[in-house]
Backbone as a chain_set.jsonl record, in Angstrom:
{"seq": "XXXXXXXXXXXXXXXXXXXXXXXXXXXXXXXXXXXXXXXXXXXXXXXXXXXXXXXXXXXXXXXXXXXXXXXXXXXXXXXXXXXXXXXXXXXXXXXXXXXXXXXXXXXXXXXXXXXXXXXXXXXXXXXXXXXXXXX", "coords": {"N": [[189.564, 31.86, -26.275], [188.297, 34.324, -25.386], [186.316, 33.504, -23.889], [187.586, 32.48, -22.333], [188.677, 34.575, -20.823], [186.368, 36.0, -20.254], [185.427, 34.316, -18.264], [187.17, 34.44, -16.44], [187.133, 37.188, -15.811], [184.24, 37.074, -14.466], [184.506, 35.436, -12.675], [186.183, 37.224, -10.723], [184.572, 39.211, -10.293], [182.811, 38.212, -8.603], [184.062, 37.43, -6.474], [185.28, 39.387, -5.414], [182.73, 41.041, -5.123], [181.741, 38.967, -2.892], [183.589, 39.36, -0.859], [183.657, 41.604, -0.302], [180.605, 42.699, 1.018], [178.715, 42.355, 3.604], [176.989, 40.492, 5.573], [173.814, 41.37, 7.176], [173.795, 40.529, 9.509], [175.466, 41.131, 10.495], [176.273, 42.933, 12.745], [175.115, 45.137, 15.508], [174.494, 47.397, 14.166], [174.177, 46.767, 12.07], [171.549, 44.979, 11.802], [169.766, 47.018, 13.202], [169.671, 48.47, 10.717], [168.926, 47.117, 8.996], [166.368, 46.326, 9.605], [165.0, 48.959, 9.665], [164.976, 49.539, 7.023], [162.977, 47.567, 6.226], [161.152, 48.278, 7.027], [160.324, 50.747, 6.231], [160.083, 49.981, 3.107], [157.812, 49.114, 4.11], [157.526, 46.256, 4.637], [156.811, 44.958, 6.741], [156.094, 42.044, 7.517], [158.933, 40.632, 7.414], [160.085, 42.423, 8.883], [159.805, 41.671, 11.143], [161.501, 39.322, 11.933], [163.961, 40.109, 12.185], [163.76, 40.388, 14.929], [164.35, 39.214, 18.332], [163.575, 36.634, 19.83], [162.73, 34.783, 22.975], [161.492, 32.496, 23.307], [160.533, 29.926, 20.387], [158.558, 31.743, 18.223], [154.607, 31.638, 17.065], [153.278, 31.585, 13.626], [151.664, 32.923, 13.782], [151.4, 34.674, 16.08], [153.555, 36.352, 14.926], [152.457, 37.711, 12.983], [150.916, 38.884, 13.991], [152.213, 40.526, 15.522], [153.697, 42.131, 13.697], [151.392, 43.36, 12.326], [151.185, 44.971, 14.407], [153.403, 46.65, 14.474], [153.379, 48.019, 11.989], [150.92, 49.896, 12.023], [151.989, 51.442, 14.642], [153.75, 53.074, 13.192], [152.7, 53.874, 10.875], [151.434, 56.163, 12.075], [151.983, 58.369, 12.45], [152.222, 58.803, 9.755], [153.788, 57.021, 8.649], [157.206, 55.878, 8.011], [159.85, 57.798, 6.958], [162.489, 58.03, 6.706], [165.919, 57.686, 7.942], [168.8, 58.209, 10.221], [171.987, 56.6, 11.377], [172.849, 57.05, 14.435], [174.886, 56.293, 16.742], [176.871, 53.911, 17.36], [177.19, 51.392, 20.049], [178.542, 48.399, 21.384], [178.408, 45.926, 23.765], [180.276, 43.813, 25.488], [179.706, 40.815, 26.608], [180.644, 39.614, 29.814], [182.133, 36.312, 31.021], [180.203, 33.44, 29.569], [178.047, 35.051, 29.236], [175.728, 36.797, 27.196], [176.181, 39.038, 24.185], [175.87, 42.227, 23.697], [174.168, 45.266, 22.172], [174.084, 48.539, 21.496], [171.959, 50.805, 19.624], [171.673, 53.857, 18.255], [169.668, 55.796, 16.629], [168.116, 57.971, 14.156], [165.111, 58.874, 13.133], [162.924, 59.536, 10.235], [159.687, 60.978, 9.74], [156.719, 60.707, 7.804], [154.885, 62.553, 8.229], [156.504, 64.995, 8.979], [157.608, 65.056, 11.349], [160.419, 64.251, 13.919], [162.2, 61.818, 15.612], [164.324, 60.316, 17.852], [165.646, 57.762, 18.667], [166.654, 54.542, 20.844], [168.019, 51.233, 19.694], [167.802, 48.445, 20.895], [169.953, 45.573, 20.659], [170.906, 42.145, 20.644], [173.013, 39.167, 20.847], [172.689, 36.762, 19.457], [173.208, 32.987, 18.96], [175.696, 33.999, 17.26], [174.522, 35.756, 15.806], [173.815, 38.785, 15.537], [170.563, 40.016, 16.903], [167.349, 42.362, 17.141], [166.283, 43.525, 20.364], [163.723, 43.658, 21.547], [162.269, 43.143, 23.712], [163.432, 44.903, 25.899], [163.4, 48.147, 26.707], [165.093, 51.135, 26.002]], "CA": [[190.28, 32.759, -25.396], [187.51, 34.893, -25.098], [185.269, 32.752, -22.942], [188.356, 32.601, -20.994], [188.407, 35.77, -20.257], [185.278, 36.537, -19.55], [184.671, 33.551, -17.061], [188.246, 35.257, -15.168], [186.485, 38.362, -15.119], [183.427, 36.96, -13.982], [185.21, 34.988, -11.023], [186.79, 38.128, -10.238], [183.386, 40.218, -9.912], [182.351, 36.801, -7.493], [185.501, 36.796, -5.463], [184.938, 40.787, -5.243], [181.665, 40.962, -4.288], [181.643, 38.164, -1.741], [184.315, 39.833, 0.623], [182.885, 43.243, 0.587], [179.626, 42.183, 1.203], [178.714, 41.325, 5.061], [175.769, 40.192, 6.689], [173.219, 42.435, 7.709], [173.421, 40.659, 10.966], [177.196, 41.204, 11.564], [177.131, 44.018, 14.007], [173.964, 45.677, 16.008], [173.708, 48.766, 13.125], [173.74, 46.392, 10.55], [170.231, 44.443, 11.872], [168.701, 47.904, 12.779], [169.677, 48.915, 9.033], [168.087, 45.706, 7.915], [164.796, 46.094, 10.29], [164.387, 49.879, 9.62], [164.858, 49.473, 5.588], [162.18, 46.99, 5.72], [159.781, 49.427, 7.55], [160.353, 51.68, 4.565], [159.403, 49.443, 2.621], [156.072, 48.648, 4.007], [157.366, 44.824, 4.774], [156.877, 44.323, 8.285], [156.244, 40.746, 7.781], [159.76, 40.847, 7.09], [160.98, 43.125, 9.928], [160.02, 41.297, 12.618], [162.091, 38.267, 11.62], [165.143, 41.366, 12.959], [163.743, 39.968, 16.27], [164.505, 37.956, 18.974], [162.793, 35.829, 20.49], [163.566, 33.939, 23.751], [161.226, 31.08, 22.554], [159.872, 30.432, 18.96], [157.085, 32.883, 18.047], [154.331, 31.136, 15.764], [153.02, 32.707, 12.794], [149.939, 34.353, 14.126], [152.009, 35.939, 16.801], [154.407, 37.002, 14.175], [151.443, 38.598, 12.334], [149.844, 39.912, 15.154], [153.449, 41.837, 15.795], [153.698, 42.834, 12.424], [150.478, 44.499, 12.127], [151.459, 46.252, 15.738], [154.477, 47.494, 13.957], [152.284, 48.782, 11.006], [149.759, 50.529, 12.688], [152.484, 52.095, 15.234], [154.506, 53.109, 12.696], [152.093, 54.661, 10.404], [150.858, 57.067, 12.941], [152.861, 59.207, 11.922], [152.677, 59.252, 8.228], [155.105, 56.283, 7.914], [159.212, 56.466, 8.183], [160.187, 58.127, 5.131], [164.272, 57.681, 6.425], [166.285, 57.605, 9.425], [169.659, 58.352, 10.082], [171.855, 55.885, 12.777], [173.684, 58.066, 14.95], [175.732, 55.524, 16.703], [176.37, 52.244, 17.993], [177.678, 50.528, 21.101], [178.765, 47.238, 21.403], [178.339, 45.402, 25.219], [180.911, 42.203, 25.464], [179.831, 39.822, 27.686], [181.636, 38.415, 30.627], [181.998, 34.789, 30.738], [178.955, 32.95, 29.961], [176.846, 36.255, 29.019], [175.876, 37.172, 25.97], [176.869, 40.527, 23.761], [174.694, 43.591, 23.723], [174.13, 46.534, 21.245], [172.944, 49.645, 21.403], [171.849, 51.738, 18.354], [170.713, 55.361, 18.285], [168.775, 56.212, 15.116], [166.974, 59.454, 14.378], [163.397, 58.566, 12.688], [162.289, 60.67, 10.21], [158.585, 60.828, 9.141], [156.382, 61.679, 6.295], [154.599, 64.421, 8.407], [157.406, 66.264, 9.919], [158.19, 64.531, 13.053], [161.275, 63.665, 14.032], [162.884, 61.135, 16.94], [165.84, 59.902, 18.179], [165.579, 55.891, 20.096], [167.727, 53.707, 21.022], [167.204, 50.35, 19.712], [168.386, 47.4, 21.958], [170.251, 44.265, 19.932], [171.344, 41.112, 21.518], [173.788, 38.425, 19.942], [172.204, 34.947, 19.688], [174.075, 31.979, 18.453], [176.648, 34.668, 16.449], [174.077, 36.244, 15.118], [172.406, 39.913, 15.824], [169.163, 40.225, 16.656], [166.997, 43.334, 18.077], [165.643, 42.792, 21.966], [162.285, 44.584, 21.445], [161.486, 42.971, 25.231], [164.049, 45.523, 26.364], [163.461, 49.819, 26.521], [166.278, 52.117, 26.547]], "C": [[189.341, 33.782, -24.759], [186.676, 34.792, -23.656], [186.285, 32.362, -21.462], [188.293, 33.9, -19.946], [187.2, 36.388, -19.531], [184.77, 35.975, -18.104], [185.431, 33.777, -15.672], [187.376, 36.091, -14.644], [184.956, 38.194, -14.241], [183.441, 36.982, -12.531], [185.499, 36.012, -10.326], [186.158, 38.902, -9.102], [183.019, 39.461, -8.633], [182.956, 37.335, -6.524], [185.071, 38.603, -4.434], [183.761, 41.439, -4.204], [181.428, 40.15, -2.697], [182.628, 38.744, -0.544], [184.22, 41.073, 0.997], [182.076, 43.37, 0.769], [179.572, 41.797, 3.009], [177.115, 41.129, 5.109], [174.872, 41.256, 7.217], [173.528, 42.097, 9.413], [174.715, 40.682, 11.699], [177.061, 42.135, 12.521], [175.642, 44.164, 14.437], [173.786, 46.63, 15.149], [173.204, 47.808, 11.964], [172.491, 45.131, 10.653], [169.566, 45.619, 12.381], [168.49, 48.628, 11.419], [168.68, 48.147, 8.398], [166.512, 46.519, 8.257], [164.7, 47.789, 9.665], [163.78, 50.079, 7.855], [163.591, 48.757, 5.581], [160.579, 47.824, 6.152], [159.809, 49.948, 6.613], [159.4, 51.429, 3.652], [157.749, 48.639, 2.456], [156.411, 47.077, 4.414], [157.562, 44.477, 6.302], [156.369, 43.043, 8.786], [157.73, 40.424, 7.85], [160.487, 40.794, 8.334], [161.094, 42.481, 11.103], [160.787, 39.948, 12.312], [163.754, 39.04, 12.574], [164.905, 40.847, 14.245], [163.847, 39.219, 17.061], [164.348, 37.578, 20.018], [162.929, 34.496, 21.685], [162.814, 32.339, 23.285], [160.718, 31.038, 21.32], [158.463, 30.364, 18.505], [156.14, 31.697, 17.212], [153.922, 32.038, 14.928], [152.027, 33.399, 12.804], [150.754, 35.274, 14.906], [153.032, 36.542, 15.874], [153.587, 38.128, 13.014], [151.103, 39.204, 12.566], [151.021, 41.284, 15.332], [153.826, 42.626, 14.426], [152.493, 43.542, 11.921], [150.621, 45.336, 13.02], [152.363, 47.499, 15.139], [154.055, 48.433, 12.917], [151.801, 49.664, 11.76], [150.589, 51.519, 13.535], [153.375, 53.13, 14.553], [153.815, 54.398, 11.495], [151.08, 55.983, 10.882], [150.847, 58.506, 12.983], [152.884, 59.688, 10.309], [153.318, 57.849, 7.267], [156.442, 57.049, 7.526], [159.179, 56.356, 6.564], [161.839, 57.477, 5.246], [164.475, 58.104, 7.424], [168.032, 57.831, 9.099], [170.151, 57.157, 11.833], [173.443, 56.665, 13.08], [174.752, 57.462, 15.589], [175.556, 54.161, 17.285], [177.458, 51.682, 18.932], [177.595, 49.249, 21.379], [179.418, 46.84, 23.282], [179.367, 44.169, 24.718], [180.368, 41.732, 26.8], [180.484, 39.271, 28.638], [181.332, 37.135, 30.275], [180.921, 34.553, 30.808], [177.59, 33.497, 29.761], [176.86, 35.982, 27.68], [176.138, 39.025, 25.483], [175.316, 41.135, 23.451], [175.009, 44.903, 22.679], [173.212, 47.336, 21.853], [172.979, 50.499, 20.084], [171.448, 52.938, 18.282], [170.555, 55.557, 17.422], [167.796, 57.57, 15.833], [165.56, 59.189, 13.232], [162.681, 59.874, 12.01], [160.741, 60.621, 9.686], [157.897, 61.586, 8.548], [155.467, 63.063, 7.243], [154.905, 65.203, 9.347], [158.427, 65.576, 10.573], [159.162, 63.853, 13.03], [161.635, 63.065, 15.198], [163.815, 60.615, 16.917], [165.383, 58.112, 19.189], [166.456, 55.519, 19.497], [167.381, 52.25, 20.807], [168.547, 49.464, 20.52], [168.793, 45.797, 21.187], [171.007, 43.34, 21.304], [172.044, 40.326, 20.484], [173.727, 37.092, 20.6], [172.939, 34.321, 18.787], [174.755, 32.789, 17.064], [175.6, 35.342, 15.51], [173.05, 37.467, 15.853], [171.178, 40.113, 15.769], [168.423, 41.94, 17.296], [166.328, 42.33, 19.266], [164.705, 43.771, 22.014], [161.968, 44.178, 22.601], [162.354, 44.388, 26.259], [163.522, 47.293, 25.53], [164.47, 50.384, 27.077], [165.827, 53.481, 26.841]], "O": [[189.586, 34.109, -23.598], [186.476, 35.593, -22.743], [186.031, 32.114, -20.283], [187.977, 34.058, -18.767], [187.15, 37.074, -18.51], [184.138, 36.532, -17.206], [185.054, 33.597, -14.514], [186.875, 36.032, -13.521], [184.586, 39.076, -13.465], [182.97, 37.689, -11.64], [185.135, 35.936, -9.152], [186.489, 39.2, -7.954], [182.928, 40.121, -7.598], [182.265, 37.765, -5.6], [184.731, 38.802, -3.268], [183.799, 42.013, -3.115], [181.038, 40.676, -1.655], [182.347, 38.527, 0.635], [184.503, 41.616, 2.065], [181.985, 44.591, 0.899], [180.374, 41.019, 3.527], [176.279, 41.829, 4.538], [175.487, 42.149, 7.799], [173.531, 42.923, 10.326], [175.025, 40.424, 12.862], [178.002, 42.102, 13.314], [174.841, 43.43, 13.859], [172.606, 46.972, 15.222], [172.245, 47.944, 11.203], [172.419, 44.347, 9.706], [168.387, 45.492, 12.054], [167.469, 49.215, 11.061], [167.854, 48.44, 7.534], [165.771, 47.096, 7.462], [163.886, 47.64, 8.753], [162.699, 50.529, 7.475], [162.822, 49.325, 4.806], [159.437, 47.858, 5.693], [159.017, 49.44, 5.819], [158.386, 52.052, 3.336], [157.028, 48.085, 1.627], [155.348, 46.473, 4.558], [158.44, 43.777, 6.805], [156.187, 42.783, 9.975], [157.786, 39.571, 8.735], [161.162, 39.893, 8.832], [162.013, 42.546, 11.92], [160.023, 39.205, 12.929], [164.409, 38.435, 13.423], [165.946, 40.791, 14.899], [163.398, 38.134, 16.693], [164.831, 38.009, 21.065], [163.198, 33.357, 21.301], [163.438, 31.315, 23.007], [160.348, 32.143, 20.921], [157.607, 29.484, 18.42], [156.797, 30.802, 16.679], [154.062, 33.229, 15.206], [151.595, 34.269, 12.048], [150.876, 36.457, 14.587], [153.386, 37.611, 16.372], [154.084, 39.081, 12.414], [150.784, 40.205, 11.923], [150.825, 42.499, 15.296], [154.242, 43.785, 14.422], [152.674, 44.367, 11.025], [150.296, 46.497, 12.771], [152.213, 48.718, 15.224], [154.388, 49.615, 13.001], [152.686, 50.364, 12.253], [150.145, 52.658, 13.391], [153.777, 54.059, 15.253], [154.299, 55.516, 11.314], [150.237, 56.578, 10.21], [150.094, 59.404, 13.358], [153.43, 60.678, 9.824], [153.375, 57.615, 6.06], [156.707, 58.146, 7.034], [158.848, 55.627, 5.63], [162.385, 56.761, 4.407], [163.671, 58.805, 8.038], [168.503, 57.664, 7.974], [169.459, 56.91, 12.821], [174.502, 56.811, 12.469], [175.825, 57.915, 15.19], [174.551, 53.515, 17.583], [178.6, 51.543, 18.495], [176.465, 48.852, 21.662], [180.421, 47.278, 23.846], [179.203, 43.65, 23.615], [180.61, 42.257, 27.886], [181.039, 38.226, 28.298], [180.491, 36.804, 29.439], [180.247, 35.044, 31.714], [176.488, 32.974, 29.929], [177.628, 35.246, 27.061], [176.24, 39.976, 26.258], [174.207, 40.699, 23.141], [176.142, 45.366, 22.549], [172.144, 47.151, 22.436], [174.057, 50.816, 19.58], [170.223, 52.832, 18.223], [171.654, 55.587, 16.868], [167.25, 57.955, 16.867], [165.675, 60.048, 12.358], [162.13, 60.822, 12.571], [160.797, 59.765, 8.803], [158.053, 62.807, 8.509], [155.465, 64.252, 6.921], [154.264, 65.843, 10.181], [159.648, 65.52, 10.425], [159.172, 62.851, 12.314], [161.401, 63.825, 16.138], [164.31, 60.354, 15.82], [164.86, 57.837, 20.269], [166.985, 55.734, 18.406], [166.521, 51.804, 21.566], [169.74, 49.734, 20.661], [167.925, 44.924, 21.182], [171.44, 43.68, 22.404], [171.837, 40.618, 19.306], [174.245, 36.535, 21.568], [173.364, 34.947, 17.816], [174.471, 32.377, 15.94], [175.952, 35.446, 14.335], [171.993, 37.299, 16.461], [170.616, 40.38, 14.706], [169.216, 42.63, 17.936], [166.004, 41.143, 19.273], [164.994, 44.81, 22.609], [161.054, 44.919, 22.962], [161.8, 44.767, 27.29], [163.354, 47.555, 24.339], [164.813, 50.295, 28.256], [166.626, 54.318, 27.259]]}, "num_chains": 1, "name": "protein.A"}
């Protein structure tokens, strides 16, 4: 009876987890959440994966952009934490695709603070950032 129980409660925790749980790449905040967390972290092999790419990158150019991101990034100190101020969602007319905008505030380890707008796009149902695009 035990083992019953426990394997309910297990299912439960499963069932639980899995529908409050989304996708980082469900919306345009929740792939600059992804991409900025991984800056944090120092994994900007990582981050640029957040991006998207009208054709596919290879892995030198994905290296090459991930040390850009490094290097630009640490200029500063490195992003200690960011806050995302809000987010706008573009629908497409027929035939288009959907557009985000994100405003984040950038904070860094010595001092400095900024505000950008990052630019997402929505490829085959899935959020990406449009780093070819400046807001």
């Amino acid at each position: 009876m035990k083992k019953l129980q426990f394997l309910l409660a297990a299912v439960c925790i499963m069932a639980f987890t899995a529908c409050s749980t989304s996708s980082s790449s469900d919306s345009p905040k929740g792939v600059v959440k992804e991409y900025l967390d991984y800056i944090i972290a120092g994994k900007y092999d990582k981050a640029v994966n957040s991006f998207y790419f009208k054709e596919e990158a290879s892995q030198a150019e994905l290296k090459g952009l991930a040390a850009k991101l490094e290097e630009g990034y640490n200029q500063d100190g490195g992003l200690v934490k960011y806050e995302i101020i809000s987010e706008e969602i573009i629908k497409a007319e027929e035939g288009g695709v959907d557009r985000g905008k994100v405003l984040v505030k950038l904070f860094y380890k010595n001092g400095k603070e900024e505000e950008e707008t990052i630019t997402t796009i929505k490829n085959n149902g899935v959020w990406k950032i449009d780093f070819s695009v400046k807001s």
